[in-house]
KEVO-851036 format. One line per 3 residues: number of its first residue (from 1); their letters; for each residue x, y, z of N, C-alpha, C, CB. Coordinates in nm, 3 decimals, m for minus. Glycine has a CB too. Layout:
NUM = a = X,Y,Z,X,Y,Z,X,Y,Z,X,Y,Z  ...
% end
This chain:
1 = xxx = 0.086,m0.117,0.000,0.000,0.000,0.000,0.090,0.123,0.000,m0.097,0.000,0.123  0.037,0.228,m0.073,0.102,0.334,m0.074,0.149,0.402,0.066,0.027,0.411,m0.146  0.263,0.479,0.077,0.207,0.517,0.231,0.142,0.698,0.180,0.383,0.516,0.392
4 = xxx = 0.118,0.721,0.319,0.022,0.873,0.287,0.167,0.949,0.293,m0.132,0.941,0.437  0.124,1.097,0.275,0.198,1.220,0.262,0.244,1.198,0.374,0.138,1.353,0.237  0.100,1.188,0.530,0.164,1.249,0.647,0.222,1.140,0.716,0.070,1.330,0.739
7 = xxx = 0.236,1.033,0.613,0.255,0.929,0.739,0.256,0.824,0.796,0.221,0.932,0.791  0.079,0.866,0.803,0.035,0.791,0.856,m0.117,0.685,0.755,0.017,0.877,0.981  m0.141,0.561,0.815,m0.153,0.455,0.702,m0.290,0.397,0.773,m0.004,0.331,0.678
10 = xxx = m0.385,0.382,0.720,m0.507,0.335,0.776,m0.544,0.211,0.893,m0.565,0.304,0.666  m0.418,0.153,0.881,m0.404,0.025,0.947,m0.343,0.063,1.082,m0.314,m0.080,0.861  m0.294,0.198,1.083,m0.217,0.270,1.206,m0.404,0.294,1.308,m0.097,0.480,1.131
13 = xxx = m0.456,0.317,1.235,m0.642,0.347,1.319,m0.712,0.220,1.345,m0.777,0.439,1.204  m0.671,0.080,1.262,m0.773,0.002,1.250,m0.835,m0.008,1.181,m0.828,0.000,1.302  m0.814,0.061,1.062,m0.930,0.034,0.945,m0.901,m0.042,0.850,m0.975,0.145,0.873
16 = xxx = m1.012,m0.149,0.849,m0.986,m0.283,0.731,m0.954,m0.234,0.641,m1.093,m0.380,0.681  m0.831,m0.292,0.573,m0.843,m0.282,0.435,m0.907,m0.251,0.345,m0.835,m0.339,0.404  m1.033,m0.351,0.332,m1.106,m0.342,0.223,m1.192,m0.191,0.185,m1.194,m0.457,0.241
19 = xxx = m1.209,m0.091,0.329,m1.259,0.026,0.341,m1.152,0.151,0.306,m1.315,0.028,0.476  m1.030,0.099,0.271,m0.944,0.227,0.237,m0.932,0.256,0.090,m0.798,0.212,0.292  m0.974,0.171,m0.033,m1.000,0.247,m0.083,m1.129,0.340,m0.136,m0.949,0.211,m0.125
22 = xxx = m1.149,0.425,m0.225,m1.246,0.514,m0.246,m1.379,0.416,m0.323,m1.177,0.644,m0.342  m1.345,0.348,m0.373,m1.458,0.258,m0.433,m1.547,0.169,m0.348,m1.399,0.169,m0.523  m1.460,0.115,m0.238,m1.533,0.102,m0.141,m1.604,0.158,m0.020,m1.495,0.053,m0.122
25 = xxx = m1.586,0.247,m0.005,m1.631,0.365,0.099,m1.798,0.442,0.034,m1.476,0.508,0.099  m1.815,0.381,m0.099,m1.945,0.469,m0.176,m2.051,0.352,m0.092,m1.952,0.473,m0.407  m2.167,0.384,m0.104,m2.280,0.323,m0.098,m2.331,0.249,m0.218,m2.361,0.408,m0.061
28 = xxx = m2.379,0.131,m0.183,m2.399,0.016,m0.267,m2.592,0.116,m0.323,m2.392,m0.192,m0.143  m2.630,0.207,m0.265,m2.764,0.211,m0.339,m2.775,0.382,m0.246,m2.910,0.043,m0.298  m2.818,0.475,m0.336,m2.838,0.585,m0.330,m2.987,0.652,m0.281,m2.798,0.612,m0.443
31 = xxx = m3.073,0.550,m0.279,m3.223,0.532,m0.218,m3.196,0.515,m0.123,m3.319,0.438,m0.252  m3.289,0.614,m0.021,m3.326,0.656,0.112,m3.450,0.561,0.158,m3.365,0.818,0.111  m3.416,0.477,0.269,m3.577,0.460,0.363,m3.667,0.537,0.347,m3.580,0.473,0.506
34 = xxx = m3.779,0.475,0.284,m3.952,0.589,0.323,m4.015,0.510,0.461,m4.127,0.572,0.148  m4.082,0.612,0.512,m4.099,0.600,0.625,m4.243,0.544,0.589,m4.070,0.721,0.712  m4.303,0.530,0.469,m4.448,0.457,0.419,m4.430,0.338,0.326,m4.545,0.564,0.332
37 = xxx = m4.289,0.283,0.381,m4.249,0.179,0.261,m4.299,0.072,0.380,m4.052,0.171,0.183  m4.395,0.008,0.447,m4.397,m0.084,0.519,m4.557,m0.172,0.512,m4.352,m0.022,0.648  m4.541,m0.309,0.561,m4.689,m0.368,0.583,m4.670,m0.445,0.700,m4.752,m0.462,0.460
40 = xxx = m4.715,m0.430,0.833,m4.757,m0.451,0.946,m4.866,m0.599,0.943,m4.821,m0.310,0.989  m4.834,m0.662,1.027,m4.939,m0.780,1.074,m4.851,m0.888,1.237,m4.963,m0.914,0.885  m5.014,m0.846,1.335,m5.018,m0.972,1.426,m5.079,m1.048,1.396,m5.050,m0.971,1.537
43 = xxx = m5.109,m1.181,1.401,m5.133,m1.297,1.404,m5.246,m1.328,1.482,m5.033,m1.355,1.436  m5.256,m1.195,1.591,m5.384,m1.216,1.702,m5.458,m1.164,1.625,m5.392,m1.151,1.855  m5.407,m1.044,1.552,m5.565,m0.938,1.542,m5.521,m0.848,1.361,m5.572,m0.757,1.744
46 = xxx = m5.551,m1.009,1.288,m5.615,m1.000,1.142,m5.602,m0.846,1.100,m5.788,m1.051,1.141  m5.743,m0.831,1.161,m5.796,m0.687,1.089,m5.721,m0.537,1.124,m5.961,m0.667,1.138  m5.629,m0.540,1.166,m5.504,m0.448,1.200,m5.427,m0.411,1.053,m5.389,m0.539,1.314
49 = xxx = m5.392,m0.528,1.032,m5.272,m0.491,0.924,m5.384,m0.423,0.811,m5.162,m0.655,0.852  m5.475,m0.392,0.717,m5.505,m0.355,0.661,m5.535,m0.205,0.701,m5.564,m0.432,0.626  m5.592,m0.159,0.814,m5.569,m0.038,0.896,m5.478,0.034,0.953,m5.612,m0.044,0.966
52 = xxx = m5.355,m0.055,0.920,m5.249,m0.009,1.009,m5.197,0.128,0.949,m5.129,m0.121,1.020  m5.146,0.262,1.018,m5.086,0.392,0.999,m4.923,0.392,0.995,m5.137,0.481,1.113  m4.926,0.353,1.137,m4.769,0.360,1.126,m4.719,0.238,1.254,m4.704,0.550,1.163
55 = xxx = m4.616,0.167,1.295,m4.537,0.112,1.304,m4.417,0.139,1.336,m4.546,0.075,1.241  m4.355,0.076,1.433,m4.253,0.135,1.468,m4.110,0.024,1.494,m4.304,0.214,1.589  m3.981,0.027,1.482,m3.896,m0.074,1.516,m3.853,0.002,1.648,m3.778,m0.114,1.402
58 = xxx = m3.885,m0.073,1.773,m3.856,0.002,1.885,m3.710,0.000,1.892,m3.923,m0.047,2.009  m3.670,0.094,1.957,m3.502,0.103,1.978,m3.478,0.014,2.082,m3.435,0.254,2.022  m3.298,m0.031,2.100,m3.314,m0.144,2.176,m3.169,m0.110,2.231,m3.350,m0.296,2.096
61 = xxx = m3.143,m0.117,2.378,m3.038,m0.095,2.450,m2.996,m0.181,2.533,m3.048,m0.004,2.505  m2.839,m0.188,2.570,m2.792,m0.276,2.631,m2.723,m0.193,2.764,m2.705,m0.359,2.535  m2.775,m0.270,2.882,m2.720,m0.193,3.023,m2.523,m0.267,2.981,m2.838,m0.285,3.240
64 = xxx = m2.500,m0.135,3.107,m2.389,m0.180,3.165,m2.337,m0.204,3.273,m2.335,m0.140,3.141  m2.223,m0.200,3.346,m2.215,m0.230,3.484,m2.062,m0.158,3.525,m2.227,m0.407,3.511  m2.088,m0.085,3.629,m1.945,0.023,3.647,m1.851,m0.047,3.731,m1.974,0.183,3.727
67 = xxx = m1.789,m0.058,3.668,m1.673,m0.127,3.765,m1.552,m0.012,3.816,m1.587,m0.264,3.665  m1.556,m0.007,3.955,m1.474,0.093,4.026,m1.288,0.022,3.995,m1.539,0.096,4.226  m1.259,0.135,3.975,m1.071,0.099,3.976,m0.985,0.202,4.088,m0.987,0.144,3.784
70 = xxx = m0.878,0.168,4.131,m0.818,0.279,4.230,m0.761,0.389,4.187,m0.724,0.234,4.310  m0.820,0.411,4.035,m0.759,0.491,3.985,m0.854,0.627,3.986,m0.714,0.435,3.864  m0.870,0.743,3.937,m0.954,0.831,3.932,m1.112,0.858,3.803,m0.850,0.925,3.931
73 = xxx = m1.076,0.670,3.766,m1.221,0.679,3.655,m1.263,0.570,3.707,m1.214,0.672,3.470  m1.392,0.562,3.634,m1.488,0.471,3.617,m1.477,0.363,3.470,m1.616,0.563,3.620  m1.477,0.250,3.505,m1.472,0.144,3.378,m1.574,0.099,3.362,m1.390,0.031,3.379
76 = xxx = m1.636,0.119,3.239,m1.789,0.111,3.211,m1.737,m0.034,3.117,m1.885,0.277,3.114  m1.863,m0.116,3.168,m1.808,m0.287,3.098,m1.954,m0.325,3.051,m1.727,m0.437,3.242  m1.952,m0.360,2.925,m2.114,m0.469,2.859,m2.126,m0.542,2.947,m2.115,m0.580,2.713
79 = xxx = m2.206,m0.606,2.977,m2.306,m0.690,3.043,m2.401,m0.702,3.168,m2.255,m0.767,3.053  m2.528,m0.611,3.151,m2.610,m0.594,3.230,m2.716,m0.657,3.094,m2.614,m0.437,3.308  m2.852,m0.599,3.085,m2.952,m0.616,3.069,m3.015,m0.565,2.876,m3.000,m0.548,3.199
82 = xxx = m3.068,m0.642,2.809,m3.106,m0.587,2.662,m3.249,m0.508,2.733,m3.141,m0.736,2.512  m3.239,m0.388,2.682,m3.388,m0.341,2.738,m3.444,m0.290,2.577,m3.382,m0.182,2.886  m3.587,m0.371,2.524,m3.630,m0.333,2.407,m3.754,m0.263,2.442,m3.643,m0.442,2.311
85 = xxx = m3.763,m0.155,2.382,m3.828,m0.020,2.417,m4.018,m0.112,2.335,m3.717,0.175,2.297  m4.100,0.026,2.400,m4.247,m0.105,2.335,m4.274,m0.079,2.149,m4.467,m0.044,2.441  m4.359,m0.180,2.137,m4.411,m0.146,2.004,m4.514,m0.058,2.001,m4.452,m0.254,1.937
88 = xxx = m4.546,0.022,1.937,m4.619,0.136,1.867,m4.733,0.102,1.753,m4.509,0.221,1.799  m4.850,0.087,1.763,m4.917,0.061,1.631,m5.004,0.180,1.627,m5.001,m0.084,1.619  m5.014,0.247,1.537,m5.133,0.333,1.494,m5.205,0.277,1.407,m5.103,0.455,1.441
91 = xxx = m5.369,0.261,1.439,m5.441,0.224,1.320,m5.561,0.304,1.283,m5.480,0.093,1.331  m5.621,0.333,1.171,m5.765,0.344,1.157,m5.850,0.244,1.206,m5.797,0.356,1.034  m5.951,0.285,1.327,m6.046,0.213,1.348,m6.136,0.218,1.234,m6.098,0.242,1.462
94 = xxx = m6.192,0.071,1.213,m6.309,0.025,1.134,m6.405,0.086,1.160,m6.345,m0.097,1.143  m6.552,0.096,1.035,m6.667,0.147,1.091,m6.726,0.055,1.197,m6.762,0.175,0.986  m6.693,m0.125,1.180,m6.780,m0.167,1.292,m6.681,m0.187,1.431,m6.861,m0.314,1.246
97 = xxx = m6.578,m0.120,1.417,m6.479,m0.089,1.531,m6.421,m0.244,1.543,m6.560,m0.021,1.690  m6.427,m0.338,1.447,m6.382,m0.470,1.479,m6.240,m0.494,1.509,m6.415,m0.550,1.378  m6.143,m0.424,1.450,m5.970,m0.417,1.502,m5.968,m0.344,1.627,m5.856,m0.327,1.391
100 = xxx = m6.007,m0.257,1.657,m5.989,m0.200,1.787,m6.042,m0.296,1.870,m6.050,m0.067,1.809  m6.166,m0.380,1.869,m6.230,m0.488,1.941,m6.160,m0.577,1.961,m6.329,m0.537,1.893  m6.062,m0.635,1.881,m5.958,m0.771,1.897,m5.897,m0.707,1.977,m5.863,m0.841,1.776
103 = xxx = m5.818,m0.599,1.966,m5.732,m0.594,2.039,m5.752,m0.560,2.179,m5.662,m0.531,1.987  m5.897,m0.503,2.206,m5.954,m0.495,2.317,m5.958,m0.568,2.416,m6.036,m0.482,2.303  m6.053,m0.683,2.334,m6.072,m0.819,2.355,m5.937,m0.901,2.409,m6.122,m0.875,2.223
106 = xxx = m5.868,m0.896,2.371,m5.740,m0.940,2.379,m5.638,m0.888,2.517,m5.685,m0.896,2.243  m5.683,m0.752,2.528,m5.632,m0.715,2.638,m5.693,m0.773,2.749,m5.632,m0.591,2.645  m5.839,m0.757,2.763,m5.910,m0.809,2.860,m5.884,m0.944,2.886,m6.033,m0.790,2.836
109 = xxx = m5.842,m1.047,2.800,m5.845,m1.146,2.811,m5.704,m1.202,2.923,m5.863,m1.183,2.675  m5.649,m1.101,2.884,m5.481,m1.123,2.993,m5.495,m1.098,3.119,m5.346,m1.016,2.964  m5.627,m1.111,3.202,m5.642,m1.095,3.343,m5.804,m1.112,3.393,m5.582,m0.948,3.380
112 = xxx = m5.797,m1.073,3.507,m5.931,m1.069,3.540,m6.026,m0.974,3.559,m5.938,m1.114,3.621  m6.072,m0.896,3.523,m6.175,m0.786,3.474,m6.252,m0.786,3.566,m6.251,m0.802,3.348  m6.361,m0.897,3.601,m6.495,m0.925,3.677,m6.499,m1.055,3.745,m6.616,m0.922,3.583
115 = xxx = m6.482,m1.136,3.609,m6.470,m1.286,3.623,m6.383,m1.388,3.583,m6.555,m1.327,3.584  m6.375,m1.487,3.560,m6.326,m1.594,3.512,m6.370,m1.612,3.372,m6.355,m1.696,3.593  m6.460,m1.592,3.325,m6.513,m1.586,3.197,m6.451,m1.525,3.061,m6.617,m1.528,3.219
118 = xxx = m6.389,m1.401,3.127,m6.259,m1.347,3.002,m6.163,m1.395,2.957,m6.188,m1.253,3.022  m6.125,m1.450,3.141,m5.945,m1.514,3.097,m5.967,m1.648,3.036,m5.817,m1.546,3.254  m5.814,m1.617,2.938,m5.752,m1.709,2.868,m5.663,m1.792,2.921,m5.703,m1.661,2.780
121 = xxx = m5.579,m1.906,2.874,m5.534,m1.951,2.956,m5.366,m1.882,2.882,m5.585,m2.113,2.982  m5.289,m1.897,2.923,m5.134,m1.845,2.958,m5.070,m1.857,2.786,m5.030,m1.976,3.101  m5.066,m1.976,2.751,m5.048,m1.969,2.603,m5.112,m1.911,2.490,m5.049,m2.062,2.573
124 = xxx = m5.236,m1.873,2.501,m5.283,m1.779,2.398,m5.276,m1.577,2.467,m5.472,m1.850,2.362  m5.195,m1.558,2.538,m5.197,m1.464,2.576,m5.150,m1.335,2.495,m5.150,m1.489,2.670  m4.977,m1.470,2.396,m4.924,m1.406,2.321,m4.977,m1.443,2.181,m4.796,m1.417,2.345
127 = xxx = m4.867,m1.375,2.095,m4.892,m1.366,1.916,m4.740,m1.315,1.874,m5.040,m1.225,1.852  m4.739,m1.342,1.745,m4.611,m1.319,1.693,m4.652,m1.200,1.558,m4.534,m1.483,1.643  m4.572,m1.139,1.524,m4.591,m1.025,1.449,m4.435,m0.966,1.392,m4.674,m0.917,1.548
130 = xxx = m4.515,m0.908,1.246,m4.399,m0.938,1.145,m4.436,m0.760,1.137,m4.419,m1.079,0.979  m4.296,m0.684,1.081,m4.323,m0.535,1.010,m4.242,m0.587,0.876,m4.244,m0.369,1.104  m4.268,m0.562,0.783,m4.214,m0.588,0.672,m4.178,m0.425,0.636,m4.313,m0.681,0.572
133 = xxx = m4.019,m0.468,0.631,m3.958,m0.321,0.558,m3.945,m0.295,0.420,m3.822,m0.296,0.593  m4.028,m0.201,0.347,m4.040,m0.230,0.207,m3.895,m0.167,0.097,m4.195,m0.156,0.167  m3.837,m0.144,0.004,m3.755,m0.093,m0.040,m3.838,0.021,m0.127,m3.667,m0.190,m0.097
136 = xxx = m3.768,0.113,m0.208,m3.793,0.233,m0.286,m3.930,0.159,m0.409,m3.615,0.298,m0.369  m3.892,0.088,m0.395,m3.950,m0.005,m0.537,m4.073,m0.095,m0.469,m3.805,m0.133,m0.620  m4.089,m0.052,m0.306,m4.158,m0.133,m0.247,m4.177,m0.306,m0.255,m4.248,m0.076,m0.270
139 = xxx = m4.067,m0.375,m0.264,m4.102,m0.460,m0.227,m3.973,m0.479,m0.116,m4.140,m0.548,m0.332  m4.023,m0.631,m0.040,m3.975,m0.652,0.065,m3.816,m0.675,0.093,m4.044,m0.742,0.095  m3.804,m0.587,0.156,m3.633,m0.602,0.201,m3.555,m0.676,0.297,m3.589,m0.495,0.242
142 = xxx = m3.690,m0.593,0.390,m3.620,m0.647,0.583,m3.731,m0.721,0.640,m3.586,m0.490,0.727  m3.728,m0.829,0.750,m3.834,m0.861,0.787,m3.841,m0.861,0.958,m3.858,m0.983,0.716  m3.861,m0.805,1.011,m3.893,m0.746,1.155,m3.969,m0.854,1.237,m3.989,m0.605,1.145
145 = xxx = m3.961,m0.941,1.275,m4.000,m1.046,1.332,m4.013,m1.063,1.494,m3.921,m1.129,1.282  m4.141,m1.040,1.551,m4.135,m0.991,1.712,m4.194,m1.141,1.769,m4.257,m0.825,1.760  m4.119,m1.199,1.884,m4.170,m1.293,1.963,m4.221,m1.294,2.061,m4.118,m1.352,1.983
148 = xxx = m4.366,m1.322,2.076,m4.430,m1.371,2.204,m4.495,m1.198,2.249,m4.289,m1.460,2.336  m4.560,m1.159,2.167,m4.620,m1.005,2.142,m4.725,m0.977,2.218,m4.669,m0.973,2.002  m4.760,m0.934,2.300,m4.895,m0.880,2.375,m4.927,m0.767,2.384,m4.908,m0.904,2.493
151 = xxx = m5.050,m0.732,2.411,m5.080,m0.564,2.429,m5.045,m0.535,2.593,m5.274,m0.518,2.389  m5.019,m0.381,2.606,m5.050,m0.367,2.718,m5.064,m0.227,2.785,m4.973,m0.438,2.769  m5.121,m0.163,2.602,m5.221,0.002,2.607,m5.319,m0.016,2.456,m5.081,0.196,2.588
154 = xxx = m5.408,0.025,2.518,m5.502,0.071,2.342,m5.571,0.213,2.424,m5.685,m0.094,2.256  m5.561,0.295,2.317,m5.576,0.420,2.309,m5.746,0.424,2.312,m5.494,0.482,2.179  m5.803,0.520,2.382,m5.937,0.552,2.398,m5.990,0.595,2.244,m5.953,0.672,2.513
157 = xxx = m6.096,0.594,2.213,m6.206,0.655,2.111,m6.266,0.750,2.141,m6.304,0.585,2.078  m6.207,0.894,2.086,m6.294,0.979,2.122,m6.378,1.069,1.986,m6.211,1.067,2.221  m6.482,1.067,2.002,m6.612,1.124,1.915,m6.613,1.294,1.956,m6.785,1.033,1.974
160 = xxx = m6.639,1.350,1.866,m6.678,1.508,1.856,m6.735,1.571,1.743,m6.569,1.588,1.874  m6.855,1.589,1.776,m6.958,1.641,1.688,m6.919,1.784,1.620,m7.091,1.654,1.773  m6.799,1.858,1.673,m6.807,1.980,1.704,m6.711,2.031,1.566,m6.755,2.011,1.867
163 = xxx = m6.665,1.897,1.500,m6.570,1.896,1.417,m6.620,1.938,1.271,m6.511,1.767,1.426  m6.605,2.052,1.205,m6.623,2.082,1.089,m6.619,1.948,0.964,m6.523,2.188,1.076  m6.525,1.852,0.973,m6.537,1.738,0.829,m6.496,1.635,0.933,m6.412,1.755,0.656
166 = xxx = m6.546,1.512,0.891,m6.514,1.407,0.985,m6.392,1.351,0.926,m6.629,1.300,1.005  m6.348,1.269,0.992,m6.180,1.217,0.996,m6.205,1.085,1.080,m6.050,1.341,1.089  m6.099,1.000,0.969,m6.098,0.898,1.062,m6.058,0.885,1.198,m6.045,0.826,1.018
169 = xxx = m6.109,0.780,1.281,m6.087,0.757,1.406,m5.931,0.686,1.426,m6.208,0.672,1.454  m5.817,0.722,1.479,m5.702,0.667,1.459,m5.697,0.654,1.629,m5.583,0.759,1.362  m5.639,0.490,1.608,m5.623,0.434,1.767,m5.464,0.426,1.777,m5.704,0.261,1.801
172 = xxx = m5.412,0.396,1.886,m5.286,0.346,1.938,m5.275,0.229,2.007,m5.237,0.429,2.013  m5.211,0.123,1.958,m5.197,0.016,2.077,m5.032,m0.028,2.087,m5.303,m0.134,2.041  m5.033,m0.008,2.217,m4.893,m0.020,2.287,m4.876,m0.210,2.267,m4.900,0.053,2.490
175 = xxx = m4.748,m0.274,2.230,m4.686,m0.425,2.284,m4.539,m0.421,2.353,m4.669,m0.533,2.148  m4.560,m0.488,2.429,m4.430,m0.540,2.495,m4.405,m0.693,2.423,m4.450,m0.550,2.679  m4.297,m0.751,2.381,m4.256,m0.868,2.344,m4.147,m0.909,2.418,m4.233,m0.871,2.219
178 = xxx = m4.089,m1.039,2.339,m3.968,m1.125,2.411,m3.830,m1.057,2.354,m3.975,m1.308,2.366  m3.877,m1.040,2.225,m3.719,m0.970,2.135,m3.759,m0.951,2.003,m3.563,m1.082,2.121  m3.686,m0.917,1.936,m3.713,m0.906,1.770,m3.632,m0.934,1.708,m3.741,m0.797,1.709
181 = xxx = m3.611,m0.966,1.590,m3.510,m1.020,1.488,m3.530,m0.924,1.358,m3.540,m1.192,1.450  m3.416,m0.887,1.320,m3.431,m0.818,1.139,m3.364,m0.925,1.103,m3.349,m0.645,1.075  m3.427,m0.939,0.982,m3.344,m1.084,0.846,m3.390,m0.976,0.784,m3.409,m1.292,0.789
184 = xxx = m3.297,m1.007,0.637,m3.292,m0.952,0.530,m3.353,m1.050,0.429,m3.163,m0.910,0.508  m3.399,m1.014,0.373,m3.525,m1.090,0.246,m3.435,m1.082,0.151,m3.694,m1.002,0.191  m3.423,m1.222,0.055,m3.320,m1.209,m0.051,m3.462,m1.261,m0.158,m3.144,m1.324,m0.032
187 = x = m3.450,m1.221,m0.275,m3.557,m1.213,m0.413,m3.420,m1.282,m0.473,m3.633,m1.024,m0.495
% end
């Protein structure tokens, strides 16, 4: 390898090879993420994904753990806890409110309300649920794969007469899951 003017040589920083020269450093595709390139579906509640607004890949963090030295810092070390932030669904409620109802339904069903009559038993509590990340050209790129998915907010319905043009009714329902996976979709 050539050396530089000043010196100094990429391998002096750590940088692979294969990234020093200029041909490799470009981007393999000049298309930007749309933030409406996506199709949403749980497995509990059907009538969602055709209503669905928006979707979200929750952000996902890893604790750490401070380890004291006799020296005058702190040594911050990986291994505490993955904490994955919740899922986000916005949807249009239906006219016969039937997606907001599953998922209603569904909430209620994860405890006891009144009676015994709601709850489910422990294995149907969860559902699994896919976000499909679409490309510029919309079709499927990434596939967002959430395990063991439950609700555990849906957003109220509120009505107002007072409103000059009507608008759809748009709900929110909060999930907590086990983890998520991105795979990449190969065509």
């Amino acid at each position: 390898m050539p050396s530089d003017p000043a010196g100094i040589s990429g391998d002096q920083f750590g940088i692979d090879d294969f990234y020093q020269t200029a041909s490799n450093r470009q981007p393999s595709t000049d298309n930007y993420l749309l933030n409406n390139a996506f199709k949403f579906s749980i497995e509990r509640v059907p009538t969602v994904t055709y209503f669905c607004q928006k979707a979200n890949i929750p952000s996902l963090s890893f604790g750490f753990v401070e380890q004291p030295t006799k020296f005058g810092a702190r040594l911050d070390i990986a291994g505490s806890l993955y904490e994955f932030e919740t899922l986000e669904v916005s949807f249009i409620v239906s006219e016969d409110m039937r997606n907001w109802l599953e998922i209603f339904r569904w909430l209620r069903s994860l405890g006891n309300v009144e009676d015994f009559n709601e709850y489910v038993s422990v294995e149907q509590h969860k559902s699994d649920a896919e976000l499909l990340i679409l490309s510029s050209a919309y079709r499927p790129q990434y596939s967002v794969n959430f395990l063991g998915v439950f609700p555990t907010n849906l957003s109220g319905i509120d009505f107002d007469s007072s409103v000059a043009e009507a608008e759809p009714v748009i709900a929110t329902a909060s999930f907590k899951y086990r983890s998520y996976d991105i795979i990449p979709i190969t065509t």
